[in-house]
C-alpha positions as CSV (number, residue, x, y, z in Angstrom):
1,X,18.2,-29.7,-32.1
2,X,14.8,-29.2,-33.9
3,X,14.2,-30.5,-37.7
4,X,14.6,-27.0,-39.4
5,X,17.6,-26.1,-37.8
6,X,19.3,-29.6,-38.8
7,X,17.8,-29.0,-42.2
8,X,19.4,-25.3,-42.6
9,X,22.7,-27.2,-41.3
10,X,22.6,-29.6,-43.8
11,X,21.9,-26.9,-46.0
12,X,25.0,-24.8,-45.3
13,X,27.1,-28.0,-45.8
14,X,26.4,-28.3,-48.8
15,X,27.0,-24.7,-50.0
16,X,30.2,-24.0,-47.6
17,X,32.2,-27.4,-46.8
18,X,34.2,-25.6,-44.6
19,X,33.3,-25.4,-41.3
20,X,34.0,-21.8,-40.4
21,X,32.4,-20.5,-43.7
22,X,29.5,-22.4,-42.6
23,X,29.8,-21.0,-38.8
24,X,30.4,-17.4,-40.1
25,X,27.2,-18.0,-42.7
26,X,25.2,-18.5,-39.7
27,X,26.5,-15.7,-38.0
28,X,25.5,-13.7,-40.8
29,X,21.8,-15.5,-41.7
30,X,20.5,-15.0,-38.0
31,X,22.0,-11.2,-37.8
32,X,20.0,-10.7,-41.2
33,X,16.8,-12.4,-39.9
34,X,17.3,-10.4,-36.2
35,X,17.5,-7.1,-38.2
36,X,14.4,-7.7,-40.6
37,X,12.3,-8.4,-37.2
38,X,13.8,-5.7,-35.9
39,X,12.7,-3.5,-38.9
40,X,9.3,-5.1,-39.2
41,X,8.9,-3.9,-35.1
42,X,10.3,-0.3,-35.7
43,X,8.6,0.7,-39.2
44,X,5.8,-1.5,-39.2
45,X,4.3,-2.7,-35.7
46,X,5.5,0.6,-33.8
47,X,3.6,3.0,-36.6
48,X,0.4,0.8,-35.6
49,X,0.6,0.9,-31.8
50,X,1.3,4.5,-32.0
51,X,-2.0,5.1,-33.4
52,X,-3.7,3.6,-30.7
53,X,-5.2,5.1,-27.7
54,X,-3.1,2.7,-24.9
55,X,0.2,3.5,-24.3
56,X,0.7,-0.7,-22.7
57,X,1.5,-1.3,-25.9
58,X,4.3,0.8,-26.6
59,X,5.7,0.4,-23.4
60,X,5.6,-3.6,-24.0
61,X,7.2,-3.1,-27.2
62,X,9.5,-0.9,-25.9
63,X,10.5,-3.6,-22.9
64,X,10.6,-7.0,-25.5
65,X,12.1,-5.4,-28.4
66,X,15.8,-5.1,-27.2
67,X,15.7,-9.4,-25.8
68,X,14.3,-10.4,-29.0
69,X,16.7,-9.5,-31.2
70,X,19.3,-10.1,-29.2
71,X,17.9,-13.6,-28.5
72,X,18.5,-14.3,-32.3
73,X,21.6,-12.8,-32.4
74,X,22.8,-14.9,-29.2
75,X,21.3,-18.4,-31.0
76,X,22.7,-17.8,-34.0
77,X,26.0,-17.6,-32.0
78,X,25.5,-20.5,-30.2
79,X,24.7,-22.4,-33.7
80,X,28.2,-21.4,-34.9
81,X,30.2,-22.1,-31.8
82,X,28.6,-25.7,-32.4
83,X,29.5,-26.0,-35.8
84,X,33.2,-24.9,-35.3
85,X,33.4,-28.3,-33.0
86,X,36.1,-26.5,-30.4
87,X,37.2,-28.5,-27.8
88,X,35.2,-29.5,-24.7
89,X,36.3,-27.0,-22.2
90,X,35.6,-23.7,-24.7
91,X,32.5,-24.9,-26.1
92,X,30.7,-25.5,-22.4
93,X,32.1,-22.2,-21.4
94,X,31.1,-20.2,-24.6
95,X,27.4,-21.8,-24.8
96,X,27.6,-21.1,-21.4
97,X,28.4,-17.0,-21.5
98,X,25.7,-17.1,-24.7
99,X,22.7,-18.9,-22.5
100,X,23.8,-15.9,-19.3
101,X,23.3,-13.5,-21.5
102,X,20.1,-14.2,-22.4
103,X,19.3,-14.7,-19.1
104,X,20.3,-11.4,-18.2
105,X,18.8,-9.8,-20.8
106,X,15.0,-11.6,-20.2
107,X,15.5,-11.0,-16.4
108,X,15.1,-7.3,-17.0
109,X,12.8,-7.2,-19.8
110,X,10.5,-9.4,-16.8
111,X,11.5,-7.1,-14.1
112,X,10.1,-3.8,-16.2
113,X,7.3,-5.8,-17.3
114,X,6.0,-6.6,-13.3
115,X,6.9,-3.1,-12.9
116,X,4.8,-2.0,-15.4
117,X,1.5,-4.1,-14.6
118,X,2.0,-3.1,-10.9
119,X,2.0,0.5,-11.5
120,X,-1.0,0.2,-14.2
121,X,-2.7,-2.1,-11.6
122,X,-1.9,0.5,-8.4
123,X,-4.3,3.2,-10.6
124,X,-7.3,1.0,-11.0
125,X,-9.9,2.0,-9.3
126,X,-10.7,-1.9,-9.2
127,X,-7.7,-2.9,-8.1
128,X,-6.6,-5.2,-5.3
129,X,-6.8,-3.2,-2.5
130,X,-2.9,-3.7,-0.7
131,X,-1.5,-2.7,-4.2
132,X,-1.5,1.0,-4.1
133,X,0.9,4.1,-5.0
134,X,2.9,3.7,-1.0
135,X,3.2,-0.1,-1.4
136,X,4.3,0.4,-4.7
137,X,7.8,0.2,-3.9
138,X,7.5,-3.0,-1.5
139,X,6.1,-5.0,-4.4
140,X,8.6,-3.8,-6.6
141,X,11.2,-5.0,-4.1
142,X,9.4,-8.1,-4.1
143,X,9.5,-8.7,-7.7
144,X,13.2,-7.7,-8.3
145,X,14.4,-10.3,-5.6
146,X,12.5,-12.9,-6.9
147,X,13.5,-12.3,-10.7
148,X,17.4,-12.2,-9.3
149,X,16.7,-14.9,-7.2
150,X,15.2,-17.3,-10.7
151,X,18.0,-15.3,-13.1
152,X,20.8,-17.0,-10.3
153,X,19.0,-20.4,-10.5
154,X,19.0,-20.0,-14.5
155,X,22.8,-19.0,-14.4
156,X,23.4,-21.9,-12.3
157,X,22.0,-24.4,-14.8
158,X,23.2,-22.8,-17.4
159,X,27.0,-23.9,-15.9
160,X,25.9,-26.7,-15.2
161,X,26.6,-26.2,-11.5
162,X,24.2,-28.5,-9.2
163,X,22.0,-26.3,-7.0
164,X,20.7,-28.6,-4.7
165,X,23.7,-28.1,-2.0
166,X,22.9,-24.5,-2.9
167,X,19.7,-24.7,-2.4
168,X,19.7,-26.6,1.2
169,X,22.4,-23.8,2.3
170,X,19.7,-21.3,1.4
171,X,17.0,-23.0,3.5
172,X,19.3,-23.3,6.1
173,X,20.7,-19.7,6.3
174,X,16.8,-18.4,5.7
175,X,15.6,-19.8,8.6
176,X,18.5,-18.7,10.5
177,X,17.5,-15.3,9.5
178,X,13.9,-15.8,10.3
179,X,14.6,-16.6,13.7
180,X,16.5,-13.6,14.2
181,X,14.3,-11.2,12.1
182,X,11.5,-12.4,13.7
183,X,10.3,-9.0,15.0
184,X,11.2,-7.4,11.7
185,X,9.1,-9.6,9.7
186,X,6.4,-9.6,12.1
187,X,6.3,-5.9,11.2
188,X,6.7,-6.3,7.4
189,X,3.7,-8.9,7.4
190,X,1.4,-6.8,9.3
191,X,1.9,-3.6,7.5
192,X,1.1,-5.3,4.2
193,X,-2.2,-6.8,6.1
194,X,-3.2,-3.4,7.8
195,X,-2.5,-1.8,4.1
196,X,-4.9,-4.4,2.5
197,X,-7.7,-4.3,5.4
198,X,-7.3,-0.5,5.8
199,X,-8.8,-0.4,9.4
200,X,-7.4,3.4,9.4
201,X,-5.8,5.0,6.3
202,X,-4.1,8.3,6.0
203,X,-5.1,11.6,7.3
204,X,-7.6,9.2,9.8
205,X,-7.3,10.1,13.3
206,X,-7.4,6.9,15.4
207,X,-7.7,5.9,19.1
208,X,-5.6,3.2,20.5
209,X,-6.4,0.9,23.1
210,X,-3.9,2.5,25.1
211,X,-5.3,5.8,24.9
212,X,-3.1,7.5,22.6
213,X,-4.9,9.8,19.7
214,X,-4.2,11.4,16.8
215,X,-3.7,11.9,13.2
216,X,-2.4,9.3,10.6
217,X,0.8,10.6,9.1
218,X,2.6,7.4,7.7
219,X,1.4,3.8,7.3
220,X,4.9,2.6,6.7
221,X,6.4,-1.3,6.2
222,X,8.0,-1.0,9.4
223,X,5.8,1.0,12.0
224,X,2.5,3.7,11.7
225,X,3.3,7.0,12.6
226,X,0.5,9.4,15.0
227,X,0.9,13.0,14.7
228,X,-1.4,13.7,18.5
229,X,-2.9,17.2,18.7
230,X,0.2,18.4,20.8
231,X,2.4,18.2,17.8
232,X,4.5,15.2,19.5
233,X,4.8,12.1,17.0
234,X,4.0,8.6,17.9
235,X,6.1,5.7,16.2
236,X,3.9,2.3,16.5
237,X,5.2,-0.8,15.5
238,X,2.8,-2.8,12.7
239,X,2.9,-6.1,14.7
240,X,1.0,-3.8,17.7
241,X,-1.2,-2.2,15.4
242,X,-2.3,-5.3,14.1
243,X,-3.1,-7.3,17.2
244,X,-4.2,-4.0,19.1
245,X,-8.3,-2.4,19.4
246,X,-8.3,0.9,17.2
247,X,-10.9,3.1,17.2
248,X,-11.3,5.2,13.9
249,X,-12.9,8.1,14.4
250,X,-13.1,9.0,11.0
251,X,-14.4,5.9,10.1
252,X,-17.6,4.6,9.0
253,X,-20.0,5.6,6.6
254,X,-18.6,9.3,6.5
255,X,-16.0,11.6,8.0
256,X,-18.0,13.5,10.3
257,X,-17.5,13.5,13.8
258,X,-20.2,13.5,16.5
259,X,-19.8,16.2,19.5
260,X,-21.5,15.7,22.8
261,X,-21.7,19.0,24.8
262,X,-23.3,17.8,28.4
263,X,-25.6,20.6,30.4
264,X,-27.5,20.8,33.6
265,X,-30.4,23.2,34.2
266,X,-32.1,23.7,37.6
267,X,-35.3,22.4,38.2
268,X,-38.4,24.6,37.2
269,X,-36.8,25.9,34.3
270,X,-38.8,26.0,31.3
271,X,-37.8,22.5,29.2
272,X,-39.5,24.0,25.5
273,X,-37.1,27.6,25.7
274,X,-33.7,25.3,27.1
275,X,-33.8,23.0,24.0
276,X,-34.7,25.8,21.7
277,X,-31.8,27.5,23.2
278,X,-29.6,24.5,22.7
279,X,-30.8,23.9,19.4
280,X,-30.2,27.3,18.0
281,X,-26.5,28.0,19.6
282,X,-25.7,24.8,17.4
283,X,-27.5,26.3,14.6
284,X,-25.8,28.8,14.1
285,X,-22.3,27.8,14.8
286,X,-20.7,28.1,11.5
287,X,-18.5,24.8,11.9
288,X,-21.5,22.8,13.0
289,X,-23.0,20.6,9.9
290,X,-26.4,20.7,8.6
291,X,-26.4,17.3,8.2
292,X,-27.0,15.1,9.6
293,X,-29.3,18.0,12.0
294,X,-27.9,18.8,15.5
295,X,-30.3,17.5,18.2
296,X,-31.4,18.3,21.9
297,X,-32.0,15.1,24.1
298,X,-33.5,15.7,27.8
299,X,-31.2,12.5,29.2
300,X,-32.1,12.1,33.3
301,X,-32.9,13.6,36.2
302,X,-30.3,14.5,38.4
303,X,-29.7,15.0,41.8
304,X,-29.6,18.8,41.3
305,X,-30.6,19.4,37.4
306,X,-32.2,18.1,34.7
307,X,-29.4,16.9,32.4
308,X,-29.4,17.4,29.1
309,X,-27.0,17.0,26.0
310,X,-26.6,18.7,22.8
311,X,-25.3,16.3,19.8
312,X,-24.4,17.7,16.7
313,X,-21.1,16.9,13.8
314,X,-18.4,18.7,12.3
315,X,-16.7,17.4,9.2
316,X,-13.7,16.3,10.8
317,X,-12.9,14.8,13.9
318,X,-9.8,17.5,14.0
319,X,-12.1,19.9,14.4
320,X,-13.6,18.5,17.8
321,X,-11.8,20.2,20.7
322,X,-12.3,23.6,19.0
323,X,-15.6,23.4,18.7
324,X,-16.4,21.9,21.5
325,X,-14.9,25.3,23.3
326,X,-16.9,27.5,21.2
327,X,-20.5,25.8,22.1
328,X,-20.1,25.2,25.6
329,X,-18.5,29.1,25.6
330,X,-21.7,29.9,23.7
331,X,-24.3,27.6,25.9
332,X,-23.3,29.8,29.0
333,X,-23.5,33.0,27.6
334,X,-27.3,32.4,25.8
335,X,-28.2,30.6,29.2
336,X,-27.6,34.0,31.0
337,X,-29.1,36.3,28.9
338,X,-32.3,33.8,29.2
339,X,-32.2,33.2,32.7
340,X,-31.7,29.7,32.3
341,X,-30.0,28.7,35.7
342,X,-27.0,26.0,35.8
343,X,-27.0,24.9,39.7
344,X,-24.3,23.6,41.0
345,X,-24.6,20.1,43.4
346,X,-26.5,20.9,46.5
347,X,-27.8,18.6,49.7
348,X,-29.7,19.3,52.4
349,X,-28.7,18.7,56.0
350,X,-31.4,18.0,58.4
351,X,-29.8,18.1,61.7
352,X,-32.0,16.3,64.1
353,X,-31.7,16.9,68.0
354,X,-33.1,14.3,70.7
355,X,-33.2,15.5,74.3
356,X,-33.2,12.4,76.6
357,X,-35.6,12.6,79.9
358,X,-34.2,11.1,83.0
């Protein structure tokens, strides 16, 4: 027992030989001394964060206020159950109930707390990267099983219950469960990692390795979700996704999309008017970006044209089948009213005849 609470002991003694004056003066002393802190808090320390710009401060207040007091309350109780000198038995279980209490009481003042830093840490722009508003309430999960899972351990010592066994049965029956929820937790551990290396994040439209493509719709704990350009939804597991090649088309240094539209023209033709041609049909697409510039590259010579291709972007790769239509539609039409030819494969057969003389 620390030297000033021996002292105010001593103290009461004196004043109130009786033993359950002296426990009903303590009773009394730490409700007064919880009440002025409590006072000093509402009238004096409140008033002063409220004229502050951060609201942290209010919330902490508002979170710690409610423990502390009763903290005092609780000790001064357990101070009088002391004094009274009850038998074994009631006195273990009282200090007991007093110390769960507490317990109780701190565990949710921590569990708001995390709450409270997560969520203030999820809007920083500098924040950790796999703490954001949808893995919000993962973390929260996280931190509520772990404060229930210390509050039990607390409980236990608090009885005076021996939490070894308990704590060897846990191991046990954990790695039971591991070995069954192996798949499960293979999924779990790769959605936090794909959340916190963001290879592809929402709205994104990806490319697997097996060929599927489409839209992001959900990066979930469990499984990513595909929304392909037919409307039909793909359900990936996260232990796939992790281990699997993804190409992101709306990746890299912008979300623009690069679109290829591949043209023959027949020999002779005049090269300067076909990539002028080419070059102004992607122009004056309105969907077509400015920048970066569309471009005409003269690629090979074929077997029956001279192949060219016309690369230009649009802002999002959603946009790629649409106008991909529109320039090939318009390629055709400006190459016919120029008289730009588009042969089709031809060969030519020699047919060679030898007469034999007898």
């Amino acid at each position: 027992m620390d030297v000033s609470v021996k002292q105010l002991i001593e103290t009461l003694a004196q004043i109130a030989p009786n033993r359950y004056l002296q426990a009903l003066l303590i009773i009394i002393l730490f409700f007064g001394l919880a009440k002025t802190l409590d006072v000093i808090v509402t009238r004096v320390i409140k008033q002063w964060f409220v004229k502050t710009k951060l609201t942290i401060d209010d919330q902490v207040l508002a979170i710690f206020h409610k423990p502390v007091f009763a903290s005092i309350i609780l000790f001064g109780l357990a101070l009088a159950t002391e004094r009274l000198a009850f038998n074994t038995t009631v006195t273990v279980i009282t200090l007991s109930g007093l110390k769960t209490i507490a317990i109780f009481l701190w565990a949710i003042a921590a569990a708001r707390f995390a709450q409270l830093l997560l969520s203030l840490v999820s809007r920083d722009e500098s924040r950790l990267v796999f703490i954001q508003d949808r893995t919000l309430p993962l973390f929260n999960n996280l931190l509520i099983i772990i404060v229930v899972a210390l509050s039990i351990y607390f409980v236990f010592l608090a009885w005076n219950i021996d939490v070894t066994a308990w704590m060897a049965s846990a191991g046990i029956l954990g790695l039971a469960i591991s070995f069954a929820a192996k798949d499960t937790l293979a999924n779990l551990f790769s959605g936090v990692f794909i959340v916190a290396d963001a290879p592809y994040q929402l709205g994104d439209f990806i490319v697997l390795d097996s060929g599927e493509r489409g839209e992001v719709t959900t990066i979930g704990i469990r499984s990513t979700r595909l929304l392909t350009r037919d409307d039909v939804e793909i359900t990936v597991p996260n232990s796939i996704m992790g281990n699997a090649k993804i190409t992101n088309e709306a990746g890299g240094p912008h979300e623009k999309y690069r679109i290829r539209v591949k043209v023959g023209v027949a020999y002779g033709s005049d090269i300067d008017k076909v990539h002028q041609v080419l070059f102004d049909v992607a122009q004056n697409h309105p969907n077509v970006c400015t920048t970066p510039e569309p471009r005409v590259r003269f690629r090979a010579f074929g077997d029956s044209s001279l192949d060219h291709e016309l690369l230009c972007w649009v802002e999002k790769p959603v946009l790629r089948g649409r106008v991909l239509h529109a320039l090939n539609t318009q390629v055709y039409k400006q190459f016919q009213e120029n008289n730009i030819e588009i042969p089709f494969p031809q060969r030519d057969v020699h047919i060679r005849s030898d007469v034999a003389h007898e």
